[in-house]
N, CA, C and O atoms as a GROMACS GRO file, in nm:
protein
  484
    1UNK      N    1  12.960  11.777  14.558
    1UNK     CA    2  12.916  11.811  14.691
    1UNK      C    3  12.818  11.929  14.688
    1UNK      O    4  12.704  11.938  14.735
    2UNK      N    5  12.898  12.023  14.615
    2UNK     CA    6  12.776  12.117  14.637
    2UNK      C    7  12.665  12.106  14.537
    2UNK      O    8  12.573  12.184  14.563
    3UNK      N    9  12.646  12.029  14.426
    3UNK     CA   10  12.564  11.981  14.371
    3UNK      C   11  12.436  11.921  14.452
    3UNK      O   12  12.322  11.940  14.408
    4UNK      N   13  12.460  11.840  14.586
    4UNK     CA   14  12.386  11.748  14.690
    4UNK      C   15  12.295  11.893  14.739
    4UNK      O   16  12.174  11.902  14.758
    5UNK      N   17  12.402  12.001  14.752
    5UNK     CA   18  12.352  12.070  14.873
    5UNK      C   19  12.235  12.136  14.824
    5UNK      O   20  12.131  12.155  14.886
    6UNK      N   21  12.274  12.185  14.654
    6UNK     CA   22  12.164  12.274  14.559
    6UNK      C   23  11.998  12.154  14.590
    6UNK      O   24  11.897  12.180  14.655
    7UNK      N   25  12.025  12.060  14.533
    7UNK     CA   26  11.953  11.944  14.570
    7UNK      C   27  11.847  11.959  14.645
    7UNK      O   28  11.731  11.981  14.612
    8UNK      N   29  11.919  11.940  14.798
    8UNK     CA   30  11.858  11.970  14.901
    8UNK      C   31  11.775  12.128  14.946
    8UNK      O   32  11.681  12.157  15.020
    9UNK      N   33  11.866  12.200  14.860
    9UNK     CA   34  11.750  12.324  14.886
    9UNK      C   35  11.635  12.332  14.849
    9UNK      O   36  11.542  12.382  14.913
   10UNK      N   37  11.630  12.266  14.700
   10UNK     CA   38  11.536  12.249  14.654
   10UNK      C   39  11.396  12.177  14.698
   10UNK      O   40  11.276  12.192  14.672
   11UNK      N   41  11.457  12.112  14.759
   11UNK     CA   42  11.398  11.994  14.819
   11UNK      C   43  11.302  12.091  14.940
   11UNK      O   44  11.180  12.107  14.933
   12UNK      N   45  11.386  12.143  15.039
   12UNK     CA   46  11.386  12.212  15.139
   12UNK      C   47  11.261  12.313  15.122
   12UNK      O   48  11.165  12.323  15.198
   13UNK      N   49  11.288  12.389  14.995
   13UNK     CA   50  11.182  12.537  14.956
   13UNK      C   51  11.061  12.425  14.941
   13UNK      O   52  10.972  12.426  15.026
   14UNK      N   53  11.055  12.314  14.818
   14UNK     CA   54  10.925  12.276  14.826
   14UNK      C   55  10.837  12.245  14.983
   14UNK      O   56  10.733  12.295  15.026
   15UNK      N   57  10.922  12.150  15.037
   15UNK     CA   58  10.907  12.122  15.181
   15UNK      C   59  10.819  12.241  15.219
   15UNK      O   60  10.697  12.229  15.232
   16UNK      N   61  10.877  12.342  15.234
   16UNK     CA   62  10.829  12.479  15.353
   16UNK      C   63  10.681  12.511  15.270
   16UNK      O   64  10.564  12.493  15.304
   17UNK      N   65  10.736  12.564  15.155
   17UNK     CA   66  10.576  12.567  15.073
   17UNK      C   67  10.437  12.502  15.084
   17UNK      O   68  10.331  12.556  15.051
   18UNK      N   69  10.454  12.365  15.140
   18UNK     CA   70  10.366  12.268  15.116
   18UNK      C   71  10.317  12.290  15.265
   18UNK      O   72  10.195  12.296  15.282
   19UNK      N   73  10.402  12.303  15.378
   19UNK     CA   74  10.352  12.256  15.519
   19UNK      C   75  10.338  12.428  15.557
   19UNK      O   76  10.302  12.447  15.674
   20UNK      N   77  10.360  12.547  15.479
   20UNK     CA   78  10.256  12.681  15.496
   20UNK      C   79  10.121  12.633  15.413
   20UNK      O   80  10.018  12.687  15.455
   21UNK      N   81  10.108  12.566  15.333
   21UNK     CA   82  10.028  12.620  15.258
   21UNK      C   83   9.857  12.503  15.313
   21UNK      O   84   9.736  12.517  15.294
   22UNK      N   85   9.948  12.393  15.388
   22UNK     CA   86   9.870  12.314  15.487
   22UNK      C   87   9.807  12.372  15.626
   22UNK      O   88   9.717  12.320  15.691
   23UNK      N   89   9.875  12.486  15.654
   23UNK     CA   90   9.884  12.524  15.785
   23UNK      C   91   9.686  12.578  15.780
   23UNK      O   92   9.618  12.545  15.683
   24UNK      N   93   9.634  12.650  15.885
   24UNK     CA   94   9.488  12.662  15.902
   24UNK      C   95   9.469  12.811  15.884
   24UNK      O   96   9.440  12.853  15.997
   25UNK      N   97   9.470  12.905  15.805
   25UNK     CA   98   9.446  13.028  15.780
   25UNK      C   99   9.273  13.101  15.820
   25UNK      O  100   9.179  13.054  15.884
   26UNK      N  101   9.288  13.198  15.767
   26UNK     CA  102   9.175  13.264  15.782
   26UNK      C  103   9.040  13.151  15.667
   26UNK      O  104   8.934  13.094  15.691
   27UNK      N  105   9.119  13.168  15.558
   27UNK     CA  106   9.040  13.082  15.405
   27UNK      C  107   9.093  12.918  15.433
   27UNK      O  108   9.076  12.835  15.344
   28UNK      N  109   9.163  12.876  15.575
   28UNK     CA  110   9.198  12.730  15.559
   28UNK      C  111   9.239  12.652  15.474
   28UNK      O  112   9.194  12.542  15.443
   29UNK      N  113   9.375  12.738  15.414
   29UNK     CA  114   9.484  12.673  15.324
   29UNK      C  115   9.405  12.582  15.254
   29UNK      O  116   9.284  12.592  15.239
   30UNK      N  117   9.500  12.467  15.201
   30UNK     CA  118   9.496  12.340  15.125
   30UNK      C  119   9.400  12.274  15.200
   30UNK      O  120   9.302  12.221  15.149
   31UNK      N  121   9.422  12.276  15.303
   31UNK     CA  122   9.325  12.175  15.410
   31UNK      C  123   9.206  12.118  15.392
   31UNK      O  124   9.164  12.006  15.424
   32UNK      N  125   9.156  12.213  15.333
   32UNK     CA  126   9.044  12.240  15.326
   32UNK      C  127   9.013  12.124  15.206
   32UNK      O  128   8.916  12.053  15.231
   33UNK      N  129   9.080  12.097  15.085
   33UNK     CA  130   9.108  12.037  14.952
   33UNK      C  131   9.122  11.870  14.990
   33UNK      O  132   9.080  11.773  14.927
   34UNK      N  133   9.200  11.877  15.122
   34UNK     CA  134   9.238  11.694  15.127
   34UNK      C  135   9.101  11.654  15.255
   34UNK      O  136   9.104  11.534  15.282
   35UNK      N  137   9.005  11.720  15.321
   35UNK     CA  138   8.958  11.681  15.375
   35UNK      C  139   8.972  11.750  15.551
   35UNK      O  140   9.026  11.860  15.555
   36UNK      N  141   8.944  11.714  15.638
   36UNK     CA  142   8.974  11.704  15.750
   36UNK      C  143   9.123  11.689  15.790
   36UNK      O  144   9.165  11.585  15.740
   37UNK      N  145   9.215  11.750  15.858
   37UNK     CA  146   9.332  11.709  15.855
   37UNK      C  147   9.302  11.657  16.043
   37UNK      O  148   9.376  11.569  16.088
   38UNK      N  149   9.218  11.706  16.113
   38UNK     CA  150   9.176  11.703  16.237
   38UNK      C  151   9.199  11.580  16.274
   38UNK      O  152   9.257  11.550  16.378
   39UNK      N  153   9.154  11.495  16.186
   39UNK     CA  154   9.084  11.356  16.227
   39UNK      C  155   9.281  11.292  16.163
   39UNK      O  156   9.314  11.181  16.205
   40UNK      N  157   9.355  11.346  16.098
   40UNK     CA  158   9.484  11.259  16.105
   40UNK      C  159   9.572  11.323  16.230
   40UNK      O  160   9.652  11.252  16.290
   41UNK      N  161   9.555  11.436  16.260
   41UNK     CA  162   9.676  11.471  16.388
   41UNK      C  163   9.588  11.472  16.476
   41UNK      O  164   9.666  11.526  16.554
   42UNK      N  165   9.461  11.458  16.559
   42UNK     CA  166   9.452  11.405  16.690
   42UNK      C  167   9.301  11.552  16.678
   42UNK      O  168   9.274  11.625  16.583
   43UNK      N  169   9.238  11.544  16.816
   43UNK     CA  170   9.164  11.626  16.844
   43UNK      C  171   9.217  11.800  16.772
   43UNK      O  172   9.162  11.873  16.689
   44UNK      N  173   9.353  11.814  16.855
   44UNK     CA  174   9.366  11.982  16.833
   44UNK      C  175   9.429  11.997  16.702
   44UNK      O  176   9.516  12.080  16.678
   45UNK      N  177   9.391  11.930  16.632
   45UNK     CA  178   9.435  11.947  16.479
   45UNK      C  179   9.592  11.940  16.436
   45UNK      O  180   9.672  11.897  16.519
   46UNK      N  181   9.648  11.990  16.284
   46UNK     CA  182   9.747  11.986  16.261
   46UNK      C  183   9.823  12.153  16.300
   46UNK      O  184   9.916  12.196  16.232
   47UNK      N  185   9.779  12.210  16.387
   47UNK     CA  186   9.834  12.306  16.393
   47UNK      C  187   9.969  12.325  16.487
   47UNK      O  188  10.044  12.417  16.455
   48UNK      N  189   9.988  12.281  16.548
   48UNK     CA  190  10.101  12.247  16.632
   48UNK      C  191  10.184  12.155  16.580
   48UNK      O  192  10.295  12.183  16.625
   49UNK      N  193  10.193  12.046  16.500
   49UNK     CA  194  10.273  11.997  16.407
   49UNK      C  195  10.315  12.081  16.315
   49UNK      O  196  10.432  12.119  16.317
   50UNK      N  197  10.227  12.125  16.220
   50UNK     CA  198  10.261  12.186  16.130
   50UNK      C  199  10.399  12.291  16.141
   50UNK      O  200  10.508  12.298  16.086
   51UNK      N  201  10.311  12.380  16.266
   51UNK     CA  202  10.405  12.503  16.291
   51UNK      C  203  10.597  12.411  16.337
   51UNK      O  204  10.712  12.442  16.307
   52UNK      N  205  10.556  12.334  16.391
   52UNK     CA  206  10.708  12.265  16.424
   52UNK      C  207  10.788  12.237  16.333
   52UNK      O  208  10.905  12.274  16.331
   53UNK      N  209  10.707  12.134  16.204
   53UNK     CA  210  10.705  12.130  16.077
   53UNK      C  211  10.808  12.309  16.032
   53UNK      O  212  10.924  12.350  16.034
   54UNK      N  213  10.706  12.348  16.007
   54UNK     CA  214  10.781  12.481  15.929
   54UNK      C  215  10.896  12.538  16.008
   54UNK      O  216  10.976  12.604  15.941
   55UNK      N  217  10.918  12.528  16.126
   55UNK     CA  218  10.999  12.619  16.200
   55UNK      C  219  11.141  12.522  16.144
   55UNK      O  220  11.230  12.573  16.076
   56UNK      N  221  11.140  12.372  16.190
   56UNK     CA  222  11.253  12.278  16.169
   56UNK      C  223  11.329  12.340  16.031
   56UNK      O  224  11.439  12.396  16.026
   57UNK      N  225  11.208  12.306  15.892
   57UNK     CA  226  11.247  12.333  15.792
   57UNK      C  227  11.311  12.451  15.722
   57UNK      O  228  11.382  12.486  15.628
   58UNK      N  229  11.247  12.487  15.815
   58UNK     CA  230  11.303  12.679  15.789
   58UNK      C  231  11.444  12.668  15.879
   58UNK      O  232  11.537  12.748  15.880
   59UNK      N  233  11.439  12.620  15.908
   59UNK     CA  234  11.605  12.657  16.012
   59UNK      C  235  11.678  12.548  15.947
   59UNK      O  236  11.792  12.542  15.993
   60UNK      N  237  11.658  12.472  15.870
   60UNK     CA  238  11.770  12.337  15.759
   60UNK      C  239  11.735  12.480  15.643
   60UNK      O  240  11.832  12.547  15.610
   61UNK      N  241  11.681  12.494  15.622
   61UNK     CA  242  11.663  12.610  15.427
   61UNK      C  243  11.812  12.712  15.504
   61UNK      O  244  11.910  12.743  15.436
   62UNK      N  245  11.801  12.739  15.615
   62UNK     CA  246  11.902  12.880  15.672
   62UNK      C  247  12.019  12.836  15.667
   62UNK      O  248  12.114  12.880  15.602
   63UNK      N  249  12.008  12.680  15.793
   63UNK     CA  250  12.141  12.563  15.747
   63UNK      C  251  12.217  12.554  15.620
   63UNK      O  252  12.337  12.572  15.602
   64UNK      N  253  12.125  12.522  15.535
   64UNK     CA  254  12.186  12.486  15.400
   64UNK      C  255  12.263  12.641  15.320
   64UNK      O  256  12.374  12.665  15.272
   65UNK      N  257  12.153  12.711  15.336
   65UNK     CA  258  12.195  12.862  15.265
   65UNK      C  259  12.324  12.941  15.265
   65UNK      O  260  12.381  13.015  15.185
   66UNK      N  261  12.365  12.864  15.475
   66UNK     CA  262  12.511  12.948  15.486
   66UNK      C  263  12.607  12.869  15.429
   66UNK      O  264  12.707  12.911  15.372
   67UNK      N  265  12.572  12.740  15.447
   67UNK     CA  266  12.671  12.617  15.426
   67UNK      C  267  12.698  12.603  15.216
   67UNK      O  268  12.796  12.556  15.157
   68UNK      N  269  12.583  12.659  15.162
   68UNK     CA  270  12.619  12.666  15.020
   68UNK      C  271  12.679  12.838  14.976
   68UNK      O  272  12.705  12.873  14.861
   69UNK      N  273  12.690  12.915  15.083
   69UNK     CA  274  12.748  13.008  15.056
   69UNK      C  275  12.890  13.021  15.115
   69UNK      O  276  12.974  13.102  15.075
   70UNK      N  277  12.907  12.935  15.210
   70UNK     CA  278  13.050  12.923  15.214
   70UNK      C  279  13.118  12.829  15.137
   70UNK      O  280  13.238  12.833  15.109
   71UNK      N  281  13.051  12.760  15.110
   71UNK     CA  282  13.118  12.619  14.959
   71UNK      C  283  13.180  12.754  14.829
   71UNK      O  284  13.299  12.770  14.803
   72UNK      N  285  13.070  12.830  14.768
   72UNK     CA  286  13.081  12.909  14.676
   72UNK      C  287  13.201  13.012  14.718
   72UNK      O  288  13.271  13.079  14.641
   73UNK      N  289  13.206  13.009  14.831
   73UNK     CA  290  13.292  13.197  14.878
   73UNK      C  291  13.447  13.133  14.914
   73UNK      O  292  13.545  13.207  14.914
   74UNK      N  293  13.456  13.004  14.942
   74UNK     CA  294  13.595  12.919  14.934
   74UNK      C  295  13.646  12.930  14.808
   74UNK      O  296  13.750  12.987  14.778
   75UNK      N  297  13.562  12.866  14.726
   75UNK     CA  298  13.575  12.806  14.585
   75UNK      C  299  13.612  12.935  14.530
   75UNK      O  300  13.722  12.921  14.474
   76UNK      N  301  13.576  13.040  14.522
   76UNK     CA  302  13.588  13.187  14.464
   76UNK      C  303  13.725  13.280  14.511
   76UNK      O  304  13.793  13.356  14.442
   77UNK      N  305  13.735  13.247  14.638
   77UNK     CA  306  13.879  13.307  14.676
   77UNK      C  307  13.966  13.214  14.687
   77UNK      O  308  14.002  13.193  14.803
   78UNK      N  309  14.020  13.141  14.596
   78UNK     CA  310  14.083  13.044  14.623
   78UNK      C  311  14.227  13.105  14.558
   78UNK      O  312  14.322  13.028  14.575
   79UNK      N  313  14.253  13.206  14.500
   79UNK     CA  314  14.356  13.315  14.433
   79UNK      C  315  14.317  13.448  14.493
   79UNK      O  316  14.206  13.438  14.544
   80UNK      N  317  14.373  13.578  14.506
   80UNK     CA  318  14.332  13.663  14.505
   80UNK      C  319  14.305  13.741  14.381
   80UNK      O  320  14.349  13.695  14.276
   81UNK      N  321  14.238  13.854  14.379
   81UNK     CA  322  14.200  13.938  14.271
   81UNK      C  323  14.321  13.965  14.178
   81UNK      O  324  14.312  13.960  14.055
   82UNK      N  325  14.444  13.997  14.250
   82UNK     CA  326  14.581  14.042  14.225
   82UNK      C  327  14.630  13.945  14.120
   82UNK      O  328  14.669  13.960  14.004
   83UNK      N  329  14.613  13.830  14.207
   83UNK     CA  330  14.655  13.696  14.091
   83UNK      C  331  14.600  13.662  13.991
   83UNK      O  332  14.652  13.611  13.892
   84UNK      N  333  14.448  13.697  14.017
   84UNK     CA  334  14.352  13.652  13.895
   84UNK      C  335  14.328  13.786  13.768
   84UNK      O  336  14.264  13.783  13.663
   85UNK      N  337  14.412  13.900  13.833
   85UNK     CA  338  14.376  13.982  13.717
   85UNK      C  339  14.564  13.991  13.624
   85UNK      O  340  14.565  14.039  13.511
   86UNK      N  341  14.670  13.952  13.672
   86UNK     CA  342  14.773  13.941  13.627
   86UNK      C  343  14.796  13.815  13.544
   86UNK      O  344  14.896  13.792  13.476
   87UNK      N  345  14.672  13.721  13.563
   87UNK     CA  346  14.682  13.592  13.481
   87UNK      C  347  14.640  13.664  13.361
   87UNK      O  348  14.703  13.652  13.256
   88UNK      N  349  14.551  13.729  13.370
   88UNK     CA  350  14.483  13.769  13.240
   88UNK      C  351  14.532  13.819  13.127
   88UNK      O  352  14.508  13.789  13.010
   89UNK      N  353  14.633  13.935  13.196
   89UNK     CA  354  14.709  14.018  13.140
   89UNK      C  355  14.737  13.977  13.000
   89UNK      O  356  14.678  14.016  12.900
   90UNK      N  357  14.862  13.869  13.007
   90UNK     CA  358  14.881  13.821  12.900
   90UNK      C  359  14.800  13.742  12.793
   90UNK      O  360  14.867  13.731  12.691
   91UNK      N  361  14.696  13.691  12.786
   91UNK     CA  362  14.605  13.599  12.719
   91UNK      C  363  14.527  13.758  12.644
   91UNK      O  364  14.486  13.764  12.528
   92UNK      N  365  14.522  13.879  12.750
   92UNK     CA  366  14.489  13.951  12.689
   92UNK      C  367  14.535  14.006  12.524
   92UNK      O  368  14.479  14.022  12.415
   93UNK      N  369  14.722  14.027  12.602
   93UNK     CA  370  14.794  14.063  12.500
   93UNK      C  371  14.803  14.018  12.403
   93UNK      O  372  14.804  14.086  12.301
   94UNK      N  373  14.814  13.855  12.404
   94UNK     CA  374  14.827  13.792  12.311
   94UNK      C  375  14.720  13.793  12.178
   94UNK      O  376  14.756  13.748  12.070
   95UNK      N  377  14.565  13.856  12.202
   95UNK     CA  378  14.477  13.842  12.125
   95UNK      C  379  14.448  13.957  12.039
   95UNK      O  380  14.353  13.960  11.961
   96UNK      N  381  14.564  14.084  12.063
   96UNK     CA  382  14.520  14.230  12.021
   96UNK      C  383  14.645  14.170  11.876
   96UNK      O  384  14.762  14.134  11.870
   97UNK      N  385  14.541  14.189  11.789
   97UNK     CA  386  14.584  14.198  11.610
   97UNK      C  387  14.573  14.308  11.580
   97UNK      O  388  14.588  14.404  11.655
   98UNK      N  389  14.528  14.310  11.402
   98UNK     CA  390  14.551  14.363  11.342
   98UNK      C  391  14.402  14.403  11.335
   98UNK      O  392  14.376  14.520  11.308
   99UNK      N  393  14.323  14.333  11.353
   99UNK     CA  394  14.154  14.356  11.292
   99UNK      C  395  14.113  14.419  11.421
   99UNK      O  396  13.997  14.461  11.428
  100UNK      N  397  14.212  14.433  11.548
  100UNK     CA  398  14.133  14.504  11.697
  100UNK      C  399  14.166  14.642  11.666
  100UNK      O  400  14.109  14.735  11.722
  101UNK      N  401  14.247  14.657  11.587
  101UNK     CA  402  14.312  14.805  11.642
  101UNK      C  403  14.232  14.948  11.597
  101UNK      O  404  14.158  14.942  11.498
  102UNK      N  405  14.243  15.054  11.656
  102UNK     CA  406  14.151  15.162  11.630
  102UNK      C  407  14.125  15.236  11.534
  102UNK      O  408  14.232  15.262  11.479
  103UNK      N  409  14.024  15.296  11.470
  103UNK     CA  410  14.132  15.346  11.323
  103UNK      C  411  14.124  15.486  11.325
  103UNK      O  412  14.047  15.571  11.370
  104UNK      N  413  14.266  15.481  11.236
  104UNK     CA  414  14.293  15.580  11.229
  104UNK      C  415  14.270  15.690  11.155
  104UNK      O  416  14.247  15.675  11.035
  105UNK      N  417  14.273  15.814  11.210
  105UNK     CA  418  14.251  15.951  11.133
  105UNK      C  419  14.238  15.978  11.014
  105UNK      O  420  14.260  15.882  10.941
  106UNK      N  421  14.216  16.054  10.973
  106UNK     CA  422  14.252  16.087  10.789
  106UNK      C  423  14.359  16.151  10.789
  106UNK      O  424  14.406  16.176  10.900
  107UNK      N  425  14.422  16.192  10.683
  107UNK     CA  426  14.508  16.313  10.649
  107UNK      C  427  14.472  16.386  10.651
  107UNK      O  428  14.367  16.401  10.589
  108UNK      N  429  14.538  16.508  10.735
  108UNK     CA  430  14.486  16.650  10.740
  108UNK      C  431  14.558  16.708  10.616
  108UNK      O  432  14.546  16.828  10.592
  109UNK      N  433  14.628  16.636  10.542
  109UNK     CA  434  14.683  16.780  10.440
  109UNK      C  435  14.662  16.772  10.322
  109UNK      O  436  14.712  16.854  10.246
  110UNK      N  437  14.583  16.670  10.277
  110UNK     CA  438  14.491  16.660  10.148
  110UNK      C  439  14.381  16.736  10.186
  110UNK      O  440  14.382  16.809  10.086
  111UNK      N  441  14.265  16.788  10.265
  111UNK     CA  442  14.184  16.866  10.314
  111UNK      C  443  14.254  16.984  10.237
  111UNK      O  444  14.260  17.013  10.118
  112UNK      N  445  14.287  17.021  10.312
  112UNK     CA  446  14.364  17.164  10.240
  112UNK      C  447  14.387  17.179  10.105
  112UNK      O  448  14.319  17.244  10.026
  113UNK      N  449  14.451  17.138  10.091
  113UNK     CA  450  14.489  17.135   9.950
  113UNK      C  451  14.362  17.126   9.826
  113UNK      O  452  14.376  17.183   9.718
  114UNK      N  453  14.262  17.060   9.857
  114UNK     CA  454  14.164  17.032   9.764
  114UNK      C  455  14.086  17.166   9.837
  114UNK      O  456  14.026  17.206   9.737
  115UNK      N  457  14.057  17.236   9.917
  115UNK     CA  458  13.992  17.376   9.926
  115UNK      C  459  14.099  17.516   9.849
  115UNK      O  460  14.065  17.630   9.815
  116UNK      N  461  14.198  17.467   9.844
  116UNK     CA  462  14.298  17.601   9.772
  116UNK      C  463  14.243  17.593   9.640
  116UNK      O  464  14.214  17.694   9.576
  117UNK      N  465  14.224  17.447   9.585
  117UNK     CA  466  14.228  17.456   9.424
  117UNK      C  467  14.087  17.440   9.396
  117UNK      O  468  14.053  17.373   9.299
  118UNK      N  469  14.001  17.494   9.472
  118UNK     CA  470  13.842  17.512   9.441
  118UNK      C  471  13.860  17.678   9.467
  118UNK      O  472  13.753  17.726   9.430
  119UNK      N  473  13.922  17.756   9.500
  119UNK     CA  474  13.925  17.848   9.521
  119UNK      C  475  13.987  17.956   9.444
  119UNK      O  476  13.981  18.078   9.455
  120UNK      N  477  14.055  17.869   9.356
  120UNK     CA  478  14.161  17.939   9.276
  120UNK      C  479  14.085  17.921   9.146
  120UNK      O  480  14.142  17.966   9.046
  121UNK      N  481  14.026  17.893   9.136
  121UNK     CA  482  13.920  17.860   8.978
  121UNK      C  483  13.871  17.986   8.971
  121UNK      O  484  13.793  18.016   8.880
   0.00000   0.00000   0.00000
């Protein structure tokens, strides 16, 4: 399911990209590249489509955005933190050996001892 929805966003971003990038600017977008767009949407051009165009699509990209962030924010609290960090606990324990552990110190009383008998020479 939420696989469909990723899908569709995708789908969605290209969508918006294509019908800004059609729209009639200062430099006249793409428009300019396919020809006349005048002569396919009527006398007053594609500018009033377009903009409807982008507004629709932009409000399904917003649609989809909350609707794949509540799929994810279900799916994620579906335990609490409490539960999910006491599962751990043990899988933790179980993995601390012999090759994890910290090492340890030297002997402090061989130190000594080898400065007395440099000293005593």
């Amino acid at each position: 399911m939420t696989t469909l929805f990723i899908v569709f966003q995708c789908i969605l971003v290209c969508a918006i990209c294509v019908a800004v990038l059609l729209q009639k600017s200062s430099s006249i977008g793409l428009g300019a590249y396919s020809g006349s767009n005048e002569s396919l949407f009527g006398a007053k051009g594609a500018s009033g489509f377009l903009a409807k165009t982008t507004f629709i699509l932009g409000l399904l990209l917003i649609i989809n955005t909350v609707t794949l962030s509540y799929l994810y924010n279900t799916r994620a609290n579906a335990g609490s933190v409490a539960e999910k960090a006491t599962s751990l606990i043990p899988s933790i324990e179980q993995n601390t050996s012999k090759e994890f552990e910290a090492p340890k110190a030297p002997n402090v009383t061989t130190v000594p001892n080898a400065i007395e008998t440099n000293t005593s020479k």
